[in-house]
C-alpha positions in Angstrom: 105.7 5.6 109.3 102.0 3.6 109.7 100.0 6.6 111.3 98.7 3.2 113.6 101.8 3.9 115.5 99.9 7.3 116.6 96.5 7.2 116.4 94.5 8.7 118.8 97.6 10.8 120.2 97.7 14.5 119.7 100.0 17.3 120.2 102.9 16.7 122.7 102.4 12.3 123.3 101.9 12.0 119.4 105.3 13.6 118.4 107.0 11.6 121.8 105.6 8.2 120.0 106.9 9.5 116.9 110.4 10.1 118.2 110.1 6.8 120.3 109.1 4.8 117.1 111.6 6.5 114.6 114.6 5.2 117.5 113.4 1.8 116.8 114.6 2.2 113.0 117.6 -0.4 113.6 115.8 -2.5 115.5 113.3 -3.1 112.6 115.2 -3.0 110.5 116.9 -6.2 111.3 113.5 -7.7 112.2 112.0 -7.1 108.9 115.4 -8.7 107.3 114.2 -12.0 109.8 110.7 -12.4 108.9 111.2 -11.4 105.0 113.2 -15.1 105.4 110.2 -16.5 106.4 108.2 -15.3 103.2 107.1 -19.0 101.5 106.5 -19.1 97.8 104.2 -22.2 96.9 102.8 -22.9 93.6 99.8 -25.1 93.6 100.3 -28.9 94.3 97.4 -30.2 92.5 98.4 -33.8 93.1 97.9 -33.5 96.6 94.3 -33.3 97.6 94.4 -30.6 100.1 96.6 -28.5 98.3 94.1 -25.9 98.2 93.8 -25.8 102.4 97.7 -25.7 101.9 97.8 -23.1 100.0 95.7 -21.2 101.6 97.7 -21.6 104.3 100.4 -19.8 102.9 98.7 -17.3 101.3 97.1 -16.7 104.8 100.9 -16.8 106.3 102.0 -14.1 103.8 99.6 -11.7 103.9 100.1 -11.3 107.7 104.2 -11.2 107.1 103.4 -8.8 104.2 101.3 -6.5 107.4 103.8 -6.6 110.0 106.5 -5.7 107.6 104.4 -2.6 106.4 103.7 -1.7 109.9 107.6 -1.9 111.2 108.6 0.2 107.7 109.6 3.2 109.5 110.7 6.1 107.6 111.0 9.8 108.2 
């Protein structure tokens, strides 16, 4: 589990998030499933002139996907 999910909770409201966020599990599961179809790969269009912007795009797109999915991972 990303210790994001508790930070700045100690003792007795950290472990409740912990619970709270391991009952989710499923729910992730299947969400991560969603947005890993959303993953673009792209190989550079160099006969396009602002292949670079799209690219970047992606890359930009990816990185973010690539965040939420390590955030939602959820494992004992």
């Amino acid at each position: 589990m990303n210790s994001r999910w508790l930070k700045g909770l100690a003792g007795e409201a950290k472990e409740k998030r912990r619970k709270e966020i391991l009952s989710y599990r499923n729910a992730f599961e299947e969400l991560s499933k969603l947005l890993e179809e959303d993953y673009e790969e792209s190989a550079p269009d160099y006969d396009t002139p602002s292949w670079s912007h799209k690219q970047a795009d992606v890359n930009g797109a990816n990185r973010k996907l690539r965040q939420i999915l390590e955030l939602i991972r959820v494992n004992k």
